[in-house]
N, C-alpha and C positions, 0 to 999 in steps of 0.2 A: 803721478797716478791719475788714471782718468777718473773724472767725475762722473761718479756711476747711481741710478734711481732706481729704483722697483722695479721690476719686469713689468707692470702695467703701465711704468710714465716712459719707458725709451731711456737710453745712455747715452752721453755727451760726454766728448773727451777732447783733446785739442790734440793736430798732430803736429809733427815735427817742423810742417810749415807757417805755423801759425794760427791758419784754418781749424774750422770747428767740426766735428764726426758728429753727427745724431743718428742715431737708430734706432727700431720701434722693431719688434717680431709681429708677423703676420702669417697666421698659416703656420706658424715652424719655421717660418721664412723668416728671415732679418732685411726689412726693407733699410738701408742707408741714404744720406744725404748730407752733402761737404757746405757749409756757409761760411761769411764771413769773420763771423762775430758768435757769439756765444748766445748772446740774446735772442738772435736769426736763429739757430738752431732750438733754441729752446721756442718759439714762435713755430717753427717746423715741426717738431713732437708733439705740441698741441694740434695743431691744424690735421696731423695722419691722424691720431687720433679719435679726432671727434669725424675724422670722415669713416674710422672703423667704425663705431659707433653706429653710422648711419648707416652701414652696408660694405666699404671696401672690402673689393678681394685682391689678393696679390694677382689673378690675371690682368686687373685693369691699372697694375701697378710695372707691367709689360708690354703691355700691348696699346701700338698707336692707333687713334682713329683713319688713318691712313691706310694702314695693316690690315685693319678689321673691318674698312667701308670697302675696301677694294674686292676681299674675300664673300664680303656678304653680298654684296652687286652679281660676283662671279655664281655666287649661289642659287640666283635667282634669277640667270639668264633662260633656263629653260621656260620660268612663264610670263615671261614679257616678249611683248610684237618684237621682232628684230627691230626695229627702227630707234623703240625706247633704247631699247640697250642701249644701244649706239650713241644715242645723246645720252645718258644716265655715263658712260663709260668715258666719255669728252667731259662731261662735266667734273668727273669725279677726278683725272687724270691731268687736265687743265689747271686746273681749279681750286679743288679741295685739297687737293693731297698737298701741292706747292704751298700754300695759302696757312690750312692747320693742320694738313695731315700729319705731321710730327709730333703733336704733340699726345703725351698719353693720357689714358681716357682718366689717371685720375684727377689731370689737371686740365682738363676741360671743364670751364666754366662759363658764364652765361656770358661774364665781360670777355672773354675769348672768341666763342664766338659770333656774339654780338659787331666787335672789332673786325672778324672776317666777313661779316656782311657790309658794315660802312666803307670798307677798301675796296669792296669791288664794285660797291653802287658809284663813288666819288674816284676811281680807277674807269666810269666811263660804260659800265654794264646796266643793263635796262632791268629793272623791277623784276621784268618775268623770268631772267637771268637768274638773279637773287633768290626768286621764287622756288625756281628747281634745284639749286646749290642750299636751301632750307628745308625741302621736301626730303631730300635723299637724303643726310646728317640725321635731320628727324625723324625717320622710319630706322635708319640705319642705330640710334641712339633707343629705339623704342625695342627693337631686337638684341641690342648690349643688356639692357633693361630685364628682359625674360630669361637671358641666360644669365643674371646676377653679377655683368660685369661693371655696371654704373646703380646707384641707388634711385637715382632719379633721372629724365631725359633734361638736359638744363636747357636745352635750346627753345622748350616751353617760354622760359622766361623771356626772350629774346624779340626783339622788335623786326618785321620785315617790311621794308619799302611798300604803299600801296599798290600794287598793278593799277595799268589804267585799264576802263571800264571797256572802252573799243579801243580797237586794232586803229592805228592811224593809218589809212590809206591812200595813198595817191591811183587816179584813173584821166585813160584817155577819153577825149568825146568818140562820137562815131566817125568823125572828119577826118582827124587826127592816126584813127586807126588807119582809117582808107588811105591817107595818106604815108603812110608805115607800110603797109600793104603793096602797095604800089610802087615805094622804092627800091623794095627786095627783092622783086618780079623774078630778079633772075639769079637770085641769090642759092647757093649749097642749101641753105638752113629754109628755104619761103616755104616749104610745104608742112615743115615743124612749126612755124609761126600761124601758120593758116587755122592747123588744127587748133591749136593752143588758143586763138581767139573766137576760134569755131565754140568751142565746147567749155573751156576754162578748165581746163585736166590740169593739175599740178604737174612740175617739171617732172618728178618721179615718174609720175602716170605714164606720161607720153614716151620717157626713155624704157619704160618696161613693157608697150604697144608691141606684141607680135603678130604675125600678119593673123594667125588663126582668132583673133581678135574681131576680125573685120568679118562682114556680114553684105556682101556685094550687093545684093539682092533686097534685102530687109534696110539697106543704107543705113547699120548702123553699128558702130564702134563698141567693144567689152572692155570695161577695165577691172581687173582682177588682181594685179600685181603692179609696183610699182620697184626700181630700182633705189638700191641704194647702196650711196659710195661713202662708208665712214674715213676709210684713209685712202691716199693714193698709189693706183694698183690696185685694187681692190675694191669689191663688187657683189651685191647678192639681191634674189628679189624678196622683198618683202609685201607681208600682205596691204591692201588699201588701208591708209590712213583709220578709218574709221568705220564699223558699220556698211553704212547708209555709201561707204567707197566703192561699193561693190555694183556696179551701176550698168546700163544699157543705153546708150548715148545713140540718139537718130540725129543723122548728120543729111546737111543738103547734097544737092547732085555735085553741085561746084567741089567740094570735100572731096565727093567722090573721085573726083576727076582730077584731085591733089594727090589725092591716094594711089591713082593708078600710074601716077607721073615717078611717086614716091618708089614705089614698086621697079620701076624702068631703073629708077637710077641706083637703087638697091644689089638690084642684078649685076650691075655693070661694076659697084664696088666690090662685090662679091670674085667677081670672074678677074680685075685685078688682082687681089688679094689671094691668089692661087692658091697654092697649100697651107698659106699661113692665117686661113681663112677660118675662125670658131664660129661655128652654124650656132646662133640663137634665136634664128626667125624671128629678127627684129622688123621692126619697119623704118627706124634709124639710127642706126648699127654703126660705129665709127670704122675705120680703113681694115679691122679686123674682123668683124662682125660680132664685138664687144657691146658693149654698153658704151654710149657718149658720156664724157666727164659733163656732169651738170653744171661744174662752177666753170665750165667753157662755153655753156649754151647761154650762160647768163651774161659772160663779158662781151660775149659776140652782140646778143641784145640789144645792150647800153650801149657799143658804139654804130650799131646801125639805126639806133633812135636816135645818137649824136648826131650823125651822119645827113640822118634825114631834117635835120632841124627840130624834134621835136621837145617837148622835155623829159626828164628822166624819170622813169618812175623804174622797179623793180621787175623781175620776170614775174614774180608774185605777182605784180599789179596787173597782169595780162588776165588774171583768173577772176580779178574785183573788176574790172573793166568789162569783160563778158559778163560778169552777170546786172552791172548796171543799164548797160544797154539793153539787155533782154528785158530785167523791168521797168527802163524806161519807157520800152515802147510796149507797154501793157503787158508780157509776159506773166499767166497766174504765179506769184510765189512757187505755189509746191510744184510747180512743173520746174520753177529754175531751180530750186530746191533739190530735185530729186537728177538734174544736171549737172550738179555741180560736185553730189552727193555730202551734202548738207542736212541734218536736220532742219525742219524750220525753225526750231527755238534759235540756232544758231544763224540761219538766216535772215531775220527779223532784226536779230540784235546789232547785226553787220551794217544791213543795207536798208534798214526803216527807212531812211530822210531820201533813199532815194529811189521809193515806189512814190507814182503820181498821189496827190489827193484824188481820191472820187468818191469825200464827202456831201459835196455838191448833187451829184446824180443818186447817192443814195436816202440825200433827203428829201430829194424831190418827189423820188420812188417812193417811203413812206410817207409823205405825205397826201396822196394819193390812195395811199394804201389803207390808210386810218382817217380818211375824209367821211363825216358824218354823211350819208345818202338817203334818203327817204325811204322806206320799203312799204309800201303796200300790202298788207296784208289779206288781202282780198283778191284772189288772183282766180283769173279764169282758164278752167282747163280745155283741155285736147276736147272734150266733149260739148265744148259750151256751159258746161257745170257751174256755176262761183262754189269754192270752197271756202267756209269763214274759219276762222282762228281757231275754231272747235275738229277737233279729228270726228271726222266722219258723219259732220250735219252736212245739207246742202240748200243750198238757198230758192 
């Protein structure tokens, strides 16, 4: 006969293999669970339990955080930039799901996952990595929360890796670029390179440049859009990064004169490409008049930096390298600022250590400027008059 308890303590009975049965009602529902041992399962009818107590409902006795982060991301792609998605949707599908998505929410716990952040920091993933696989659980955990399917968010409790404070960056000198420059001379990609250090537009930018972009006259460039490639095959534009992405870029004559070369060889790909040609009025449109795969423009990059001797830094690094050279050579912040389409709080924080000092000329300037001088108060006017220190006596 099975060992049977109150309808408020759960049932325990052993079954034919050995194995221990516990069960608890929930809802009307009979939540079960097989242990080893007798003990296990009496330790199991405590533990549901006191987690009813706390809040369980038999949906979070169903449903896996994998289940229910995936659905709720889906739910929320309408008000997020495409771009997040896109990373929200790699993170989640990468990441979470493999990692804890299995597991149900009523056995999600802090040491759970706590455990799935330290695997993937000592698995070789950077802080900000962690960062966003913390962010999404935790908003995703705060919404199980409003609909009563967890009592608590636990990932509260949970520790996440510092981020670092700056971006580590590598950049070229100005040398270094010209010499980069100069080797690609007659390279397919120099006129994508040219801009890209012209202006510091992010890879997306540039791959989302269509000609009605450009401004022949006024010499200068719109960015409005940039592309983006979550999987391969596949393509769509999305809006600028940020704000402040939405920008009007004046470019030199030289650019100009990049741009109209860009233009010739645009055509020429185009009128190959006969009917298998998709009109995007790009300005560098791959053999179809697609979108260029960006993780091609990047490997081409690195080895035409190999190529040329120099050292390796990121296609990213092309966009920190323009703006250092701009304020190295005295460029005001908010103009490179407003180039690069940066706020300045964010440009300060990046690139402070490398605007000149010109503490030197500005205390030279006050001082100057707060130098005690003598004033006379006694001054003779236009008429020959003296006026003294009194309004309207005359001497």
């Amino acid at each position: 006969m099975p060992k049977r308890r109150s309808a408020n303590e759960g049932t325990i009975y052993q079954l034919p293999s050995g194995t221990w049965r516990a069960q608890v009602s929930l809802s009307g529902r009979r939540l079960s669970h097989t242990s080893d041992t007798q003990s296990q399962a009496r330790e199991w009818i405590r533990d549901t339990l006191a987690q009813i107590e706390q809040g369980l409902t038999y949906s979070s006795t169903t449903t896996t955080l994998g289940e229910f982060i995936t659905a709720w991301l889906e739910g929320r792609k309408g008000a997020l930039r495409t771009l997040t998605y896109f990373t929200y949707e790699r993170v989640i599908r990468l990441y979470i799901v493999p990692g804890i998505g299995k597991l149900l929410f009523r056995d999600l716990t802090p040491v759970a996952i706590q455990k799935f952040y330290d695997n993937l920091t000592s698995s070789g993933h950077s802080a900000h990595h962690v960062h966003y696989a913390h962010t999404l659980i935790h908003n995703c955990l705060d919404q199980a929360m409003r609909l009563g399917l967890v009592s608590r968010n636990v990932s509260d409790l949970c520790n996440v890796p510092a981020e670092r404070r700056h971006e580590e960056i590598s950049v070229w000198d100005e040398n270094q670029v010209n010499q980069f420059l100069v080797s690609i001379h007659n390279h397919p990609d120099a006129n994508f390179f040219y801009l890209a250090f012209a202006t510091g537009m992010r890879r997306g930018e540039l791959l989302g440049l269509q000609w009605k972009d450009v401004d022949w006259l006024a010499r200068t460039v719109t960015v409005s859009r940039q592309v983006i490639q979550p999987q391969r095959g596949t393509w769509s534009y999305g809006e600028p990064k940020t704000k402040q992405g939405w920008r009007t870029i004046e470019v030199g004559q030289n650019i100009i004169e990049h741009l109209r070369d860009q233009q010739t060889k645009s055509d020429a790909i185009r009128r190959k490409a006969a009917n298998r040609w998709h009109e995007n009025n790009l300005i560098f449109p791959n053999q179809f008049g697609d979108p260029r795969r960006g993780s091609v423009i990047g490997a081409n990059f690195r080895q035409l930096a190999s190529a040329a001797g120099l050292p390796e830094i990121r296609f990213h690094d092309i966009r920190h390298t323009a703006a250092t050279l701009m304020l190295g050579h005295g460029i005001p912040p908010v103009i490179v600022a407003g180039i690069l389409g940066h706020t300045m709080t964010v440009l300060m924080t990046t690139y402070a250590h490398y605007i000149p000092s010109m503490q030197g000329a500005a205390a030279a300037l006050m001082n100057t400027l707060i130098s005690p001088v003598a004033v006379d108060l006694n001054r003779t006017t236009d008429s020959g008059c003296t006026r003294s220190a009194h309004d309207g006596e005359k001497s």
